[in-house]
N, C-alpha and C positions, 0 to 999 in steps of 0.2 A: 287926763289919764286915758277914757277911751275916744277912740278917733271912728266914727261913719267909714266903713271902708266901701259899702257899696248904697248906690247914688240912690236918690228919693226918688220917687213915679210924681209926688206932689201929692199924693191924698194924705189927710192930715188928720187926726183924733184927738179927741180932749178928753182927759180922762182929770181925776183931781186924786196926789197923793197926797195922803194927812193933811186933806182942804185943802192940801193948793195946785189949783188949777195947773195942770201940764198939756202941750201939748206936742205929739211927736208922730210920726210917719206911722200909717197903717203898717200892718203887717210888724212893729216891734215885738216883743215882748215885753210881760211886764217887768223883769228883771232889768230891761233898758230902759223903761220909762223909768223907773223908780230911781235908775243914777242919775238920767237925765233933770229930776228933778231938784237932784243933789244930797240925795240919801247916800249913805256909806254902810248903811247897817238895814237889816230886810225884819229882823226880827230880834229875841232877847232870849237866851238859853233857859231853858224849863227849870233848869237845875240853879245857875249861877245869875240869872237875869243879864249877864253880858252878853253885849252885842255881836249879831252873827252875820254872816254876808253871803255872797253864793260862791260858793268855791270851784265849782266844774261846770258850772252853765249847760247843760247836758240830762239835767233830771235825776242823775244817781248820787247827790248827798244827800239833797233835802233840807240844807242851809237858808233855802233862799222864800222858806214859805211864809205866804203873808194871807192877810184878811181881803178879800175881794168882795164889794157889795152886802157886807157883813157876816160874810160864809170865811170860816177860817181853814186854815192845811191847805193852802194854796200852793204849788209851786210855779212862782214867778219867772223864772227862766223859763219855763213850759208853755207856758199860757199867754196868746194871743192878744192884746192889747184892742178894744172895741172902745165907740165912745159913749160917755158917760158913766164909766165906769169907777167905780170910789175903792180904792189901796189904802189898804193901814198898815202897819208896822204890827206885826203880831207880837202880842208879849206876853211872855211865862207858858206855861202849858196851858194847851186847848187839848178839849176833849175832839173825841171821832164822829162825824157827825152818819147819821144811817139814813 
């Protein structure tokens, strides 16, 4: 479904979404790590618990927020891929954290 349109430098990251080990080009996002590891859903509606996805990849729906390192309200499309870094699937409402 998505295709690499521009080429790797070669530096590589590991990060682990829902424990499983991913590994993908510095510089991605997490929103591409997380397809790359073959997630289709980033989180679960607050309201409905159905599964949501990122819709504009751009920062302005907020679809695509997930759990980083155990800090939730993340937006994955946003946010820069580092390694060792641990993604979850955010589910139901999270509070705001200060």
């Amino acid at each position: 479904m998505f295709k690499r349109i521009v080429p790797n430098d070669g530096e590589m990251v590991t990060l682990k979404v829902e424990d499983q080990p991913v590994t993908v080009p510095a510089g991605d996002s997490v929103a591409a790590a997380v397809y790359a590891a073959g997630f289709n859903h980033f989180r679960e509606s607050s309201i409905s618990n159905r599964p949501r996805a990122p819709y504009c990849m751009m920062g302005v729906c907020f679809e695509c927020l997930v759990e980083i390192d155990g800090s939730p309200n993340h937006q994955a499309c946003m946010t820069t891929v580092r390694d060792g870094m641990s993604i979850r699937i955010q589910k139901g409402l999270r509070g705001v954290e200060s």
